[in-house]
Structure formats: structure tokens, C-alpha cells
C-alpha positions, -999 to 999 in steps of 0.1 A, spaced: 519 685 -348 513 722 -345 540 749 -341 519 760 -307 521 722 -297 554 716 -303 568 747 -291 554 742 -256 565 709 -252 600 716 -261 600 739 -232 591 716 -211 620 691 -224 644 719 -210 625 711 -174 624 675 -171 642 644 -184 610 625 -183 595 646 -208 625 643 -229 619 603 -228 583 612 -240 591 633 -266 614 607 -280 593 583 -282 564 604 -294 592 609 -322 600 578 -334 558 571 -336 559 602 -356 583 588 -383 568 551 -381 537 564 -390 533 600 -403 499 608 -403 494 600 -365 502 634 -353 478 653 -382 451 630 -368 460 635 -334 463 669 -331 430 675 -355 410 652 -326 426 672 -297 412 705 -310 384 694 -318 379 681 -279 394 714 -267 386 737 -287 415 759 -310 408 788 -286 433 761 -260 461 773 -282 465 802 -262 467 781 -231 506 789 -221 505 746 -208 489 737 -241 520 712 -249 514 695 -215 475 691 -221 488 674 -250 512 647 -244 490 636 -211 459 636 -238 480 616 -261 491 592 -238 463 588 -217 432 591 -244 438 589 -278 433 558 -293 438 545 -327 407 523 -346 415 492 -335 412 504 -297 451 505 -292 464 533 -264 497 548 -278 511 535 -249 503 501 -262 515 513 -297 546 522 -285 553 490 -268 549 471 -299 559 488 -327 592 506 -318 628 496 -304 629 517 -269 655 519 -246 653 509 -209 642 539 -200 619 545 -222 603 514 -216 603 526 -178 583 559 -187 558 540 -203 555 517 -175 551 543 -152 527 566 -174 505 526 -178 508 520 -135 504 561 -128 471 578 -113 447 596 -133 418 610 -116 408 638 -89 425 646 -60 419 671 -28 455 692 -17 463 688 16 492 714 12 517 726 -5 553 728 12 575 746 -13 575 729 -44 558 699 -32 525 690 -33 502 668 -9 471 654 -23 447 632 -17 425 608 -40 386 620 -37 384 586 -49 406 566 -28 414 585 -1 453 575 -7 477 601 -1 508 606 -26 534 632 -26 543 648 -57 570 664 -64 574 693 -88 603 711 -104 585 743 -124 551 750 -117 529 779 -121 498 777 -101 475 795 -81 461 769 -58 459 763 -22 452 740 1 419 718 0 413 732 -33 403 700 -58 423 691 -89 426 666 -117 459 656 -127 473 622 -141 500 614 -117 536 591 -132 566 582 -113 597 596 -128 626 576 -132 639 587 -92 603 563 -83 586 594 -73 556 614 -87 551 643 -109 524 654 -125 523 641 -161 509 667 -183 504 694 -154 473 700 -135 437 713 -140 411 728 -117 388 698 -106 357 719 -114 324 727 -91 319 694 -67 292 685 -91 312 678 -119 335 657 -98 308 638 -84 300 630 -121 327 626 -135 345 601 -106 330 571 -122 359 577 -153 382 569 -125 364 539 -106 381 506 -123 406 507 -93 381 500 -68 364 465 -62 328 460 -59 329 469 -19 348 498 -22 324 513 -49 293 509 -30 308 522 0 320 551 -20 287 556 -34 266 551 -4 288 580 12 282 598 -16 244 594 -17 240 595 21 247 634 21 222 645 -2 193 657 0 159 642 -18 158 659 -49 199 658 -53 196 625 -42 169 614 -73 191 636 -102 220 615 -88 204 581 -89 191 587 -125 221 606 -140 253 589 -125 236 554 -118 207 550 -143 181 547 -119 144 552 -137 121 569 -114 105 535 -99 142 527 -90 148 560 -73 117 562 -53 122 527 -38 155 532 -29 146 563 -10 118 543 10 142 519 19 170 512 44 205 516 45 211 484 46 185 476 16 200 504 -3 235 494 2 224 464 -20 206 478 -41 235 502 -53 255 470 -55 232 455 -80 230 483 -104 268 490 -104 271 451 -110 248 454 -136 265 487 -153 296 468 -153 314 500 -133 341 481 -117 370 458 -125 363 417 -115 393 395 -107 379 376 -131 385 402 -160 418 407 -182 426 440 -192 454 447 -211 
């Protein structure tokens, strides 16, 4: 790993014992297999770009990217990796429980009272409380941001790898359907029929065709018809993207 990477996650150690845990086991992944980290970091500035090296968070960006996205060739999550292939302690096997179970997606502040944070998921509309030790921000309240949110050893949330500005409303809008395993098939098309309900024609049309594959046929009946028609139609086409998790499904 880098001397940038490694640097700023070892300030972060100081911080928070979770991190520590992380860090450990990131460790003992390193020395079973050494090249994962020279791979690793090569993929994660090739993502970001090398200019994120300046980026005073650049170490959390990491270890949530690591955890969270990088895979290996067969598929396997490090997460998964970790579980298998090394001897962890009980509370490392608890942080990589709770990084497996946490929350990673979008989420609207409510406030912020001291060092705490109140959010809610753009996507769920669940509330969570997260509590933070350090952090340097400049947001306020019902601005939008993406974090990946993990229960520390106490049971309550932090935000795993810091935050990031959620972006203009139409990137959320876009990029939501990353996040939308958790819902079943009702609760997506009731999230998308919100969704499409406030937009006009021509947003309405871009929407259909870039987020849910319409072609133009599609799109132009869908406007002609009812709510109730279109509220079926939307559950077709995510049935038929495969954009939700069936009970019937196992996913490791």
C-alpha cells in the first residue's frame, strides 16, 4: 500500500478502535497474500484518480473501498476473504459482521447535534443515528450524503470510511438503484412510482430509458397510461431487470 494510504489510515487508528480492528485484519490479508495490496491500491487509483492522494481522508476512502468493492477474480468481497482464510479474534469477526449487516447508500441529514449526526435513507426513509468521534465537515442540515454506515463494537453507528457529498439530485436519482437489493418488489415500485410521479414529460422519458431501460414505445405508453397501469408496468420491467432481492434468492 502507498505511503499516502497508509499514513492516513494510521491516523485514523489513533481515533477509533474499530479502525484498529480493520487495520489488523487488513494486515494479516497483507502477509497471507502479498500482492493484494499492490493490486488493490493500483485498481483504487485507477477508479479515483492519483490526483485523490491529496485528499486529507484518502485512507478512509480506502478501507471503505476495500471492504465494500474490491473483489478478487473469483467474485470474493474481502470481507468474505477474510472470513475464510485467516484466524480472527472475536472482535474481529464482530467488525466484519457489522461492516457485512451495515448500510451503504444515500442518506438526507436531518441535523446535526454536536457530534452526532441524524440521517435519513433517501432510499428507505429509515432514520439512524450516527455517532461520530472526529469529523471535519462542512455540512448542514438536509444536505444529501453517501456514506457506508457499521455499528461499532458499543452496537451503534459510525460512518465507515467517512462521508462524501451525495452529488446533484440527479446523480442520486441514478445512482439509488446500486443501493436497492434491500427493498422487495413493493417497495421498489412505490419508490419508483414516487420517483417518476414528480417529473415532468421530458425528465420523465430520460428517466424511463436511462435508469429503467425503457425504449421509446415503452416510454410513450407508459405516459398514456394510468397510475394504476403504470404502477404495473414499472413492476414488470424491474422484475424483468432483476433489480430487487426475491425470498427465493441466496446471497452469500
Amino acid at each position: 500500500m502507498g505511503e499516502a494510504l497508509s499514513g492516513e489510515i494510521n491516523k485514523e487508528m489513533e481515533k477509533r478502535i474499530e479502525v484498529k480492528i480493520v487495520v489488523e485484519i487488513m494486515e494479516k490479508l497483507g502477509k497471507m497474500f502479498p500482492l493484494l495490496f499492490d493490486e488493490a491500491s493500483e485498481e483504487f487509483l485507477d477508479f479515483y484518480g492519483k490526483e485523490s492522494l491529496i485528499n486529507q481522508h484518502i485512507g478512509q476512502f480506502f478501507y471503505r473501498w476495500f471492504f465494500s468493492e474490491f473483489t478478487i477474480l473469483d467474485g470474493k468481497d474481502m470481507v468474505s476473504l477474510a472470513g475464510q482464510c485467516l484466524m480472527l479474534n472475536e472482535k474481529e469477526e464482530k467488525i466484519l459482521k457489522n461492516i457485512r449487516e451495515g448500510i451503504l447508500g444515500y442518506f438526507k441529514i436531518l441535523k446535526i447535534k454536536g457530534k452526532d449526526f441524524y440521517l435519513k435513507d433517501v432510499l428507505t426513509k429509515k432514520e439512524y443515528l450516527v455517532k461520530t468521534i472526529e469529523l471535519e465537515h462542512d455540512f448542514r442540515g438536509d444536505d444529501v450524503v453517501e456514506a457506508h454506515l457499521v455499528r461499532n463494537l458499543a452496537g451503534e453507528y459510525f460512518f465507515f470510511g467517512g462521508i462524501q457529498d451525495g452529488g446533484s439530485s440527479r446523480v442520486i436519482e441514478l445512482n439509488l438503484l446500486e443501493y436497492s437489493r434491500d427493498l422487495d418488489i413493493d417497495e421498489l415500485v412505490e419508490r419508483e412510482s414516487l420517483i417518476i410521479s414528480g417529473m415532468n414529460q421530458e425528465s420523465m422519458i430520460n428517466y424511463l430509458e436511462e435508469v429503467l431501460d425503457f425504449d421509446d414505445e415503452e416510454a410513450i405508453e407508459f405516459i398514456s397510461s394510468s397510475k394504476e397501469k403504470r404502477e404495473g408496468i414499472v413492476r414488470d420491467k424491474i422484475i424483468n431487470m432483476d433489480l430487487y432481492e426475491s425470498e427465493d434468492e441466496d446471497y452469500e
